[in-house]
C-alpha positions as CSV (number, residue, x, y, z in Angstrom):
1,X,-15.6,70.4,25.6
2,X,-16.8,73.7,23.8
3,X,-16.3,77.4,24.6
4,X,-17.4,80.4,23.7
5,X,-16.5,81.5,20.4
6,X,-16.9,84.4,18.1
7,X,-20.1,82.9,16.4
8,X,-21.4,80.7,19.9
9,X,-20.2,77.7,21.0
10,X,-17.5,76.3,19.9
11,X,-15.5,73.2,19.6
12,X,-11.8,73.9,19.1
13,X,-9.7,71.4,17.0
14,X,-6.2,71.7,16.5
15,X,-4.8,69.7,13.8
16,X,-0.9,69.4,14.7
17,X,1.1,68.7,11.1
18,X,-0.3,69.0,8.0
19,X,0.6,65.1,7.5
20,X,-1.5,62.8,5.2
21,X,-4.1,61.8,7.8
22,X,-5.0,66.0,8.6
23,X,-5.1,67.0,5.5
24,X,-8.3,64.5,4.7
25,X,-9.4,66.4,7.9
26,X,-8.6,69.7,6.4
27,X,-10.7,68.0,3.0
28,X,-13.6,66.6,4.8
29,X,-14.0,70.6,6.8
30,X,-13.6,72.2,4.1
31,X,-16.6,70.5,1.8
32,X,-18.8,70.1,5.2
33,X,-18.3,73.1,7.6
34,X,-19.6,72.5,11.0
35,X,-20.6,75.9,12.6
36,X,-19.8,74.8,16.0
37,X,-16.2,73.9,14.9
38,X,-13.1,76.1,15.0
39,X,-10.1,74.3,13.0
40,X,-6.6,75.4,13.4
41,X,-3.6,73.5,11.9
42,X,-0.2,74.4,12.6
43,X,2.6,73.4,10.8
44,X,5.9,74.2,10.4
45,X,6.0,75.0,6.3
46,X,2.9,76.4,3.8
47,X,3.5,73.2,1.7
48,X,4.1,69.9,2.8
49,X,5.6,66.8,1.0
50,X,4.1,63.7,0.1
51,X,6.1,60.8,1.0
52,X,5.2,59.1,-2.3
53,X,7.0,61.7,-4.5
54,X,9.9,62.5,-2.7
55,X,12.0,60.0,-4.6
56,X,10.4,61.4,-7.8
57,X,11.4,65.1,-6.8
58,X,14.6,63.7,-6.3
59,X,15.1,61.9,-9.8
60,X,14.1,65.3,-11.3
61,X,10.8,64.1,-12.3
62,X,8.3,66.9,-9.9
63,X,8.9,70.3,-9.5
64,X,8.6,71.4,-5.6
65,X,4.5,71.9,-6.9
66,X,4.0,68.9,-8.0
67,X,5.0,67.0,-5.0
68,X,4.4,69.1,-2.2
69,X,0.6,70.0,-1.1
70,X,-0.4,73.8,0.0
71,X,-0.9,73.1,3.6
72,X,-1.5,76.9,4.0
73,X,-4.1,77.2,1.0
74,X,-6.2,74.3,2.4
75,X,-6.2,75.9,5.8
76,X,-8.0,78.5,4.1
77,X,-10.5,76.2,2.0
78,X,-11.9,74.5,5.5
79,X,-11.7,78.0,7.2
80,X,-9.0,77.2,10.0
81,X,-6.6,79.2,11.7
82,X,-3.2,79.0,10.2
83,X,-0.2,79.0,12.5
84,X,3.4,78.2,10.7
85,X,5.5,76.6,13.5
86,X,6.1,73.2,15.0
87,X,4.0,72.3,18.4
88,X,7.7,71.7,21.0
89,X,4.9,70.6,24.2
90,X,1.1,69.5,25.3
91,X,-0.3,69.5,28.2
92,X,-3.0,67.0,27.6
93,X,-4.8,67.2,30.8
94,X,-4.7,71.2,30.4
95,X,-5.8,70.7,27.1
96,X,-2.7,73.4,25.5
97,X,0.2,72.7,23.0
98,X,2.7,75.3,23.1
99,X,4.6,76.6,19.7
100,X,7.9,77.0,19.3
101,X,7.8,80.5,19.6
102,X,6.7,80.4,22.8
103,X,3.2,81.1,22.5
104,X,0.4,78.8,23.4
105,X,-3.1,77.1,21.9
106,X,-5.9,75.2,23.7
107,X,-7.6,73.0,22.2
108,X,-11.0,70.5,23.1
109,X,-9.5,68.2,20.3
110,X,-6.5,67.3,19.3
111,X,-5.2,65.2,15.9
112,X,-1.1,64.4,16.0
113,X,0.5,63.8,12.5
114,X,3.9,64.7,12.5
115,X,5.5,62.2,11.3
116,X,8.6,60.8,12.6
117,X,12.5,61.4,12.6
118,X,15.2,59.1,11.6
119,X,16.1,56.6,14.4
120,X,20.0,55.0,14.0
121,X,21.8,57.9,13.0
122,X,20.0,60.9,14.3
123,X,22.9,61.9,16.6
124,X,25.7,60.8,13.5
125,X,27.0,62.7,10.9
126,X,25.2,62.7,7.9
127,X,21.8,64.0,6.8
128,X,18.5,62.1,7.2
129,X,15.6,61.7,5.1
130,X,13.2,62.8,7.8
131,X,11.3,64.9,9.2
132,X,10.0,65.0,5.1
133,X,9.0,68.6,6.0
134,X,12.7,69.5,5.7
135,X,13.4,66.6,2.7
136,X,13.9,69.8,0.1
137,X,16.8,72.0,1.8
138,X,18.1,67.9,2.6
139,X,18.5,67.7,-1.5
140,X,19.7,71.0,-2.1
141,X,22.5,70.2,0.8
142,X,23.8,66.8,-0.7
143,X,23.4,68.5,-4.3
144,X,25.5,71.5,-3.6
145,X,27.7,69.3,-1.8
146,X,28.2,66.7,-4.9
147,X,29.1,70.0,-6.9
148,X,32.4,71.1,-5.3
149,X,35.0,69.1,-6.2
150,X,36.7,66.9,-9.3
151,X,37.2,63.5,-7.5
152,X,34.8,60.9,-7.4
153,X,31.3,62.5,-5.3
154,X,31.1,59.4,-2.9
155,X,27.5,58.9,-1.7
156,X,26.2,56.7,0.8
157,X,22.3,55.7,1.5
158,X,21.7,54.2,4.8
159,X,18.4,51.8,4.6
160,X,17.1,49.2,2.7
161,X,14.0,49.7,3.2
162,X,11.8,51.0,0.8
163,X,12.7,54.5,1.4
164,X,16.2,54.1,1.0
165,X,16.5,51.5,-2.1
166,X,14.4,54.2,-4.3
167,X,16.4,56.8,-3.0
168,X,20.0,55.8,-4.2
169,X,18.0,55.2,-7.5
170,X,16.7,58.5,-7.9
171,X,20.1,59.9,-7.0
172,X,21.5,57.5,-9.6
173,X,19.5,59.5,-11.7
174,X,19.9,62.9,-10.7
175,X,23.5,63.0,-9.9
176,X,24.3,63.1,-14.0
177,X,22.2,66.4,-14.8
178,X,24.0,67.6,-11.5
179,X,27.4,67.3,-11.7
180,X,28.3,66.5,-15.3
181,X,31.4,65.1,-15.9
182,X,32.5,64.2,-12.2
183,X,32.2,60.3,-11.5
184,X,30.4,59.2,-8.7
185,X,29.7,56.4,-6.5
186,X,27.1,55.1,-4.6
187,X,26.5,52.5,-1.8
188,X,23.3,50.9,-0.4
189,X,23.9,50.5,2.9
190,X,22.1,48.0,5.4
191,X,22.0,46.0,8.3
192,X,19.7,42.9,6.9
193,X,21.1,40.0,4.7
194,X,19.0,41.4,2.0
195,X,17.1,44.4,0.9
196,X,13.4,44.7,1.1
197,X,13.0,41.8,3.9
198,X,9.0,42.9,4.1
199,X,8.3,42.6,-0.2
200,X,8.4,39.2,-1.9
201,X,11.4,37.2,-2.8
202,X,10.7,38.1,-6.5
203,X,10.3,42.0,-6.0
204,X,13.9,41.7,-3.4
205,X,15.6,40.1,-6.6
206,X,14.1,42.3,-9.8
207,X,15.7,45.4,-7.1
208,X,18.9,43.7,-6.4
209,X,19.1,43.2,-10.0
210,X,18.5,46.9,-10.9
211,X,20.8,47.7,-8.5
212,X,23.8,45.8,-10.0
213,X,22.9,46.9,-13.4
214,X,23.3,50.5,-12.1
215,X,26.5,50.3,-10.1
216,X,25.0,50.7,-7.1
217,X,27.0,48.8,-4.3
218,X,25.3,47.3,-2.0
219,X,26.9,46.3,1.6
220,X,24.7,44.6,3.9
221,X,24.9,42.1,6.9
222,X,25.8,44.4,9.6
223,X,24.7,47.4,11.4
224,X,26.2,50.7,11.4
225,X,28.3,51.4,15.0
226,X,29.4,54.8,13.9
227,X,29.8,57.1,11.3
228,X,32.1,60.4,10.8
229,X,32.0,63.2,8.1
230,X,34.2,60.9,5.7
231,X,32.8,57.7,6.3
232,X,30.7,54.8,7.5
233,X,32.4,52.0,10.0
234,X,30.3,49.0,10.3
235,X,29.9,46.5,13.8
236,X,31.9,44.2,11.7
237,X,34.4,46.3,11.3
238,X,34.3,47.2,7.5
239,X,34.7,50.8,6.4
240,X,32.9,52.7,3.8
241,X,34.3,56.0,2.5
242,X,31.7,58.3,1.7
243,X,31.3,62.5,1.1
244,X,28.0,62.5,1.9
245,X,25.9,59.9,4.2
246,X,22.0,59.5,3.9
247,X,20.0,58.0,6.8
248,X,16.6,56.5,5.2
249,X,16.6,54.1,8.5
250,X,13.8,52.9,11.1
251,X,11.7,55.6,12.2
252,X,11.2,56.7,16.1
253,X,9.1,59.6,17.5
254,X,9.5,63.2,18.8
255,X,11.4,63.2,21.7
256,X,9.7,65.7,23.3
257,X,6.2,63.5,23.6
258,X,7.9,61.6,26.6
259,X,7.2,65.0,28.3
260,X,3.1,65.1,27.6
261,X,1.9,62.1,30.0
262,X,0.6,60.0,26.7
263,X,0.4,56.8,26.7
264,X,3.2,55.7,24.1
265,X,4.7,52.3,22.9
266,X,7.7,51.2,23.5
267,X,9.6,53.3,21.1
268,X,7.5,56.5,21.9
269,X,4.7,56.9,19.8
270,X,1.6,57.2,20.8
271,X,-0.8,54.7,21.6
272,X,-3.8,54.5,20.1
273,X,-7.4,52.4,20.1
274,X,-8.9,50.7,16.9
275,X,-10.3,54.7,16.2
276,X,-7.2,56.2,16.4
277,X,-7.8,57.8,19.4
278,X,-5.0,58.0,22.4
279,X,-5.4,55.0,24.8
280,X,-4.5,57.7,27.6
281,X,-6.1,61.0,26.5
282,X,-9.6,60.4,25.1
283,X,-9.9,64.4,23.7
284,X,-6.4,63.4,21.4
285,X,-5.9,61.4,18.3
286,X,-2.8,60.6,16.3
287,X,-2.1,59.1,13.0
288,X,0.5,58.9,10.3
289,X,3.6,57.9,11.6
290,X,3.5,59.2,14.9
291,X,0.2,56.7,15.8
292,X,1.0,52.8,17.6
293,X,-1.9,51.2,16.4
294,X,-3.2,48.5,18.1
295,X,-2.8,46.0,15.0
296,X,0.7,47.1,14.6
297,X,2.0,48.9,10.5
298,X,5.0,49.8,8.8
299,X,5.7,53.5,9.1
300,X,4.7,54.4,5.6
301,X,2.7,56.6,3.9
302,X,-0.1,54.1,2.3
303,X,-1.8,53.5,5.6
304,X,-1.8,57.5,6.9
305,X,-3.7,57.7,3.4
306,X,-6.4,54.9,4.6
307,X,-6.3,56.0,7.9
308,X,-7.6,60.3,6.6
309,X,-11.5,59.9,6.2
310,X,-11.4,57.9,9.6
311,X,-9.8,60.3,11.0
312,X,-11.9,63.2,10.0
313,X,-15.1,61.4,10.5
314,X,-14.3,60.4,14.0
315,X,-13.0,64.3,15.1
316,X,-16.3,65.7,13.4
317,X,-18.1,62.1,15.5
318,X,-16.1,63.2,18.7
319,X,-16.9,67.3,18.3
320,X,-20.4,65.9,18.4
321,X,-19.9,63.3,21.0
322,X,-21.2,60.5,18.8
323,X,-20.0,56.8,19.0
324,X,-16.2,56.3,16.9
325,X,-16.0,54.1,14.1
326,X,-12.8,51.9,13.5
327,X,-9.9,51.9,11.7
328,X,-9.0,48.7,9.7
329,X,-5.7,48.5,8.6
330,X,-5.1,46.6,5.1
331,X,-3.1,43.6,5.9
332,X,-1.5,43.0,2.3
333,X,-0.6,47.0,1.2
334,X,0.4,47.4,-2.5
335,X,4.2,49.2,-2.7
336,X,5.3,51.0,-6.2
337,X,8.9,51.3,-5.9
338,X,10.2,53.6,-8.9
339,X,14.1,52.8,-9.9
340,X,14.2,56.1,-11.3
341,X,14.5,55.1,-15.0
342,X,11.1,55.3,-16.4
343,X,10.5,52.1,-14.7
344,X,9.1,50.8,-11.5
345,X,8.1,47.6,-9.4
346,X,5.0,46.6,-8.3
347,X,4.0,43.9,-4.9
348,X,1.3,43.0,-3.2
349,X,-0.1,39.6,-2.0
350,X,3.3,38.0,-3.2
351,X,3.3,38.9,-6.6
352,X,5.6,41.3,-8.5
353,X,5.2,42.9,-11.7
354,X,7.9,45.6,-13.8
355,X,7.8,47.9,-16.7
356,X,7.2,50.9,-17.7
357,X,3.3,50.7,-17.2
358,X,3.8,50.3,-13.3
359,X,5.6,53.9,-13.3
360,X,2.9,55.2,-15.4
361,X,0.3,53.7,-12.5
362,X,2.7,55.3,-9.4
363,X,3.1,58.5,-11.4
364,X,-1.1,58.9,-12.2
365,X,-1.1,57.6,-8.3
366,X,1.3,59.9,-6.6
367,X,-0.1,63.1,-9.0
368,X,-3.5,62.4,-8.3
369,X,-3.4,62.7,-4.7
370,X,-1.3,65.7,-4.8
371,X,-3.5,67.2,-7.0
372,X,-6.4,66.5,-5.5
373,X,-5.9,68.6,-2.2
374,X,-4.5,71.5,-4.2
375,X,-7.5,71.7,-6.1
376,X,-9.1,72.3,-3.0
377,X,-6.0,74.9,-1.8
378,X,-6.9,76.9,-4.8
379,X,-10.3,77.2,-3.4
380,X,-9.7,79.1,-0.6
């Protein structure tokens, strides 16, 4: 597993994405060096979103600072090779990922967190909401768009998830300060009976409500069959006219893993055991998005957060070859959804809460984990 380094031997890790789960890894390096470690993260930007914030950024409420961490600066604070570019291939028997550019890394340990990409709707028109590396130029896009013109900006969010119900809010918001006098509408667009099927009955209807008292259609019942530059057409049938089309749907994974010889899931990410570690590959770990856990999650960001210290401990456990500890996933997870007003929703365990106090609590929550790891950037 180790090589011969610069300073002795040395065990290479190489931290794919600079997602929430590797950059606890990045933390956890940085505050304990190991001598007989080599980090190096690639990734394909020097900062890198949190998902939390990305509706605030939106709304107008973060700068691109506030909500985006500097991947690049805590490379530097735990001492690891920086490479800016995206990993295309692995070779996880070979133990090598290859960049986009061509060139090529090996590695004795590998961690995955690169998120996911959009699933219905990657190959239709419109933009999508992920990868979240590429969320800001996906604003400035729709923004620029919403400018040009003196007819009613037409905007359609395809989602009701969580994701996609506090987008249309935070465009709701920004859209005014954007475009000043030019009307606009806006559609929530979905192929459940109701938004937020995984939150409580009571958080489903203080959203729905929000929603009506902000003009935001909602159209929901049927699936999307296809979609064109001007519009949206339903499996029912039904049309919707829209200038712009946002895909906030169900996420699947990188296309190019079917290609490594991982063991994946059904919808191709990759399998891992109770310590996040591949079922197939025991020198690679995933998490974030990209992991299958055994105890199947939502994709969201709450449990890439949990799953961080885990994650680091078990690389520095693995570099080491000490036994793994496991990864227990929260059953009940709390969700903050903001409606972009100064207000936002709480649920967890069933219950649901609203005010202005529960957007105070996501904004200290969001800001304090950004914060937190650019303390550290600083550092460097």
């Amino acid at each position: 597993m180790t090589h011969r380094g610069r300073n002795g031997l040395k065990t290479r890790i190489l931290l794919v994405g600079a997602g929430h789960a590797n950059v606890h890894v990045l933390e956890a390096f940085g505050k304990r060096p190991e001598t007989s470690v080599e980090l190096t993260l690639v990734t394909p930007q020097r900062r890198t979103p949190y998902s939390g914030s990305l509706p605030g950024y939106l709304a107008g409420f973060y700068t691109v600072e506030e909500m985006t961490i500097d991947a690049a600066g805590l490379a530097g604070f735990a001492g690891a090779d920086l490479h800016l570019d995206r990993v295309v291939a692995i070779d996880p028997d070979a133990r090598i990922a290859t960049l986009g550019n061509g060139s090529s890394l090996e590695y004795d340990l590998l961690s995955l967190d690169i998120g996911s990409q959009p699933g219905t709707g990657k190959a239709e028109a419109g933009v999508p909401v992920k990868p979240i590396d590429r969320f800001k130029q996906t604003v400035a896009d729709i923004l620029a768009k919403a400018k040009c013109g003196t007819e009613p900006f037409r905007l359609a969010v395809v989602g009701t998830g969580a994701a996609g119900v506090e987008l249309v809010f935070a465009f709701a918001a920004r859209l005014p300060a954007e475009i000043g006098a030019r009307p606009f509408e806006l559609t929530l667009v979905g192929d459940q009976e109701e938004i937020l099927t995984d939150r409580s009955p009571r958080t489903r209807a203080r959203m729905t409500k929000a929603l009506r008292k902000k003009g935001i259609r909602t159209v929901l019942g049927s699936p999307v069959a296809r979609s064109r530059e001007d519009r949206i057409i339903l499996k029912n049938g039904f049309e919707i006219e829209a200038d712009a089309i946002v895909w906030a749907t169900t996420s699947t994974a990188q296309d190019w893993l079917t290609e490594t010889g991982l063991a994946l899931d059904a919808q191709g990410f990759v399998s891992v055991d109770e310590s996040l570690r591949s079922c197939s590959h025991p020198n690679v770990f995933a998490a974030g998005d990209i992991a299958a856990l055994p105890d199947p999650r939502p994709k969201a960001g709450v449990f890439a957060v949990r799953e961080g210290p885990v994650l680091a401990d078990n690389l520095r456990r693995a570099a080491h070859g000490m036994p793994l500890r496991p990864y227990r996933p929260q059953k009940d997870w709390l969700s903050l959804l903001s409606t972009a007003d100064g207000r936002a929703v709480a649920d967890k365990w069933g219950y649901s809460f609203e005010g202005r106090w529960v957007w105070w609590w996501k904004d200290w929550n969001d800001s304090r984990f950004v914060k937190r790891f650019n303390r550290l950037a600083q550092k460097r």
